[in-house]
matplotlib code that plots the C-alpha trace (Angstrom):
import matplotlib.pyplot as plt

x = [-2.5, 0.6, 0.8, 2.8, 1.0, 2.6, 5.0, 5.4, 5.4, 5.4, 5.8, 6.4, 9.5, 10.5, 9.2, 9.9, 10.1, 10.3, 13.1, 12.4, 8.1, 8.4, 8.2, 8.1, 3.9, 4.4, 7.0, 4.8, 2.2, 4.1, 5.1, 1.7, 1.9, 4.6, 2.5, -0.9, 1.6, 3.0, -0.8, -1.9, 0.8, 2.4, 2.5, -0.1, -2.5, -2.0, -2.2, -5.4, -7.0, -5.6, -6.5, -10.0, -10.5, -9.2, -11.8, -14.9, -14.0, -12.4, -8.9, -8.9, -12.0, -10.6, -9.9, -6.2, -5.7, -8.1, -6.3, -2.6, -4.1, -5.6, -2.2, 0.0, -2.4, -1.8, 1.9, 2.3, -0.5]
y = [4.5, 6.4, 10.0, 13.0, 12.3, 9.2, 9.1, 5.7, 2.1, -2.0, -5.1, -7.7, -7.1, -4.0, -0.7, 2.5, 6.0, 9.2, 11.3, 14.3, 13.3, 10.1, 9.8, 7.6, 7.5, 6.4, 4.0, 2.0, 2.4, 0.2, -1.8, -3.1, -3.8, -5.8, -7.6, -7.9, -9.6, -12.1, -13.4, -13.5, -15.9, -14.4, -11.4, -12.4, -13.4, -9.8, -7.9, -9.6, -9.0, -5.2, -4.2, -5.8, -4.1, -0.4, -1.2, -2.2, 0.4, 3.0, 4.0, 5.5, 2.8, -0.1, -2.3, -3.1, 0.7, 1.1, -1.0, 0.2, 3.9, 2.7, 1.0, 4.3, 6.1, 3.8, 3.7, 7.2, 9.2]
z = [-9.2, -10.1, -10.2, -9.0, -5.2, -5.3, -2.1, -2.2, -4.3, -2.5, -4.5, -3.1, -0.6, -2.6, -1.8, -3.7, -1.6, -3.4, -2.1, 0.0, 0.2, 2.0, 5.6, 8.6, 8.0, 4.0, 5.3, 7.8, 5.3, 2.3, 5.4, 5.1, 1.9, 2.3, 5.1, 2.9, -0.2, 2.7, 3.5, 0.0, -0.6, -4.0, -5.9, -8.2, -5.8, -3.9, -7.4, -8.1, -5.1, -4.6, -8.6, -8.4, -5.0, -6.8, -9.5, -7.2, -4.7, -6.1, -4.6, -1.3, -0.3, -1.4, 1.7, 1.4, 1.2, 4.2, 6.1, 5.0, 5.9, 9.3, 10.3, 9.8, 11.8, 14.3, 14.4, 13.4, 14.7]

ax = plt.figure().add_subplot(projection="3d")
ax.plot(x, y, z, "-o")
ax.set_aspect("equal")
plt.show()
């Protein structure tokens, strides 16, 4: 989950940008985050849903990340 491609890091309110890679589109994207964490009711509850999606999924098809990706598209084009 954490590498050197990593432009950007949510929990729960906080989010994490890495100087000089983020951008508006990784910004509206952990803005999501912050939004998925609000409806799951608490960090743990999101954590648990997000890690067991990364596991079943995989990364980049897990829904939470779908849905993060398909909202900066849709903001940022």
């Amino acid at each position: 989950l954490l590498s050197e491609r990593t432009c950007g890091l949510t929990a729960g309110h906080g989010i994490l940008l890495r100087r000089g890679v983020a951008d508006a589109r990784v910004l509206s994207h952990e803005c999501r985050h912050v939004q998925q964490y609000e409806v799951a009711g608490s960090a743990v509850a999101f954590l648990t849903e997000y890690l067991g999606q990364i596991v079943e999924y995989g990364y980049w098809d897990a829904p939470l990340e779908r849905d993060a990706r398909a909202y900066e598209r849709v903001r940022h084009p």
